[in-house]
C-alpha positions as a printed Julia matrix, in Angstrom:
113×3 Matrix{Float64}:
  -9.5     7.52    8.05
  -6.09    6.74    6.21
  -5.46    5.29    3.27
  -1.57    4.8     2.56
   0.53    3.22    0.37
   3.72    0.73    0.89
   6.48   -0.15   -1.27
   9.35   -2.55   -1.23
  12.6    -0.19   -0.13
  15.01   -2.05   -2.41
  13.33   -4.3    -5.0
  16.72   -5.71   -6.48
  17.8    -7.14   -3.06
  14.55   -8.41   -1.85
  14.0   -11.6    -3.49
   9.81  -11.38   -3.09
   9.2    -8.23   -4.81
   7.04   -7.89   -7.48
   6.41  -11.4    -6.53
   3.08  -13.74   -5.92
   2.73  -13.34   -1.87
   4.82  -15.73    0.14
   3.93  -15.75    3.88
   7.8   -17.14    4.57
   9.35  -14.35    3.08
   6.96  -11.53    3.63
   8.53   -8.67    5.76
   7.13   -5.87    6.43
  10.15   -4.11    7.45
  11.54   -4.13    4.16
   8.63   -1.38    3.11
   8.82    2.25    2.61
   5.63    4.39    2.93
   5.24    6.41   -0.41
   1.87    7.64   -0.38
  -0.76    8.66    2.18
  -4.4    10.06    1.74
  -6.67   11.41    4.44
 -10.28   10.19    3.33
 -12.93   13.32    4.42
 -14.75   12.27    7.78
 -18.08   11.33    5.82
 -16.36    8.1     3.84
 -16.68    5.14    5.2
 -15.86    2.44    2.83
 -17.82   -0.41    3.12
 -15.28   -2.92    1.04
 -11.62   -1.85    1.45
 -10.75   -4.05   -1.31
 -12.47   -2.14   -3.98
 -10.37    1.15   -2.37
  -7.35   -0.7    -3.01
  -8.41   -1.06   -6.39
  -9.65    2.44   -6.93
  -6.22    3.81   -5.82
  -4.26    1.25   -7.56
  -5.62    2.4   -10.91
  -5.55    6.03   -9.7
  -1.99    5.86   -9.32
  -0.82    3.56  -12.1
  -2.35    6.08  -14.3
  -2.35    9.43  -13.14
   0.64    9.48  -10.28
  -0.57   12.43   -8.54
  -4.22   12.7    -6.63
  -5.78   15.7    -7.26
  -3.96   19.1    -7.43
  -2.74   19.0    -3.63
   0.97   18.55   -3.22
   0.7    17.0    -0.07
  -0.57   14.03   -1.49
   1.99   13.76   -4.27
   2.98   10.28   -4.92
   6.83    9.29   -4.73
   6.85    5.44   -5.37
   6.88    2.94   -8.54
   3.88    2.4   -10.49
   1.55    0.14   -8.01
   2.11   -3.65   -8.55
   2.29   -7.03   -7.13
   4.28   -7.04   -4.12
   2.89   -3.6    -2.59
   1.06   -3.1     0.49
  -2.13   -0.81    1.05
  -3.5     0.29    4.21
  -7.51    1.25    4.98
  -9.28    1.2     7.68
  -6.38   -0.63    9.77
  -6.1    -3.68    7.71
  -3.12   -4.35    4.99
  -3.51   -5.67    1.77
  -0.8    -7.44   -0.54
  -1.34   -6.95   -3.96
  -1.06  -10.5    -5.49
  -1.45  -11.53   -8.97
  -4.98  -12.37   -8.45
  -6.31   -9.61   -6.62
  -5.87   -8.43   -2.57
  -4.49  -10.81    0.02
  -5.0    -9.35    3.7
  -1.92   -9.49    5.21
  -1.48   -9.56    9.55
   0.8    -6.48   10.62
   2.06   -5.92   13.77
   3.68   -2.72   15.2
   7.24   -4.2    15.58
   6.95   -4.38   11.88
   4.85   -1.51   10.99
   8.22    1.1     9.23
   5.44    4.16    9.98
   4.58    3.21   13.45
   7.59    5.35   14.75
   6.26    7.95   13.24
C-alpha cells in the first residue's frame, strides 16, 4: 500500500491553490507528485483520513520521514489545496479537514508512470 503526496505544479498561475475546494476548478492535471511512502505489508489503515492527518503533520514539521532518502520530501509545507493518496482514494485538504475527491486515470499526472 501507497501513500503519496500531490501538489499544485504552479501555485501563482492556478487560481484554486491554497484555496477552499471548488469542484469547477479542481484539476488534477495541474498536480505534481512530491512525496511517496510504501506502508510495510502488515498496515492496513482502517480510516485513511486520520493517515492524511498523520502525514500532514509529519511533513509540516519534520520534512523528511525517517532517515531513508528515498522518501525525502521535495514539495511546500502541506496545506489546503493538496492532494493525498491511500488506499486508492484522494483526499483534498480543505480548510475544514479532508474532502474525497473522484480521480480518474486521464487525470491521474503519475498514472504514466
Amino acid at each position: 500500500m501507497q501513500f503519496k503526496l500531490y501538489q499544485i505544479k504552479d501555485i501563482m498561475n492556478t487560481d484554486y491553490a491554497l484555496r477552499e475546494y471548488d469542484e469547477a476548478k479542481f484539476n488534477f492535471a495541474d498536480y505534481k507528485e512530491v512525496f511517496h511512502y510504501d506502508f510495510p505489508e502488515c498496515f492496513d489503515p482502517t480510516d485513511e483520513k486520520e493517515v492524511c492527518e498523520y502525514f500532514w503533520q509529519k511533513l509540516n514539521f519534520e520534512k523528511a520521514f525517517g532517515s531513508d532518502p528515498e522518501y525525502a520530501y521535495c514539495g511546500h509545507s502541506p496545506s489546503v489545496s493538496d492532494v493525498f493518496f491511500i488506499n486508492n482514494r484522494y483526499f483534498y485538504c480543505d480548510r475544514t479537514g479532508w474532502k474525497e475527491v473522484l480521480i480518474n486515470n486521464e487525470e491521474n499526472p503519475s498514472s504514466s508512470t
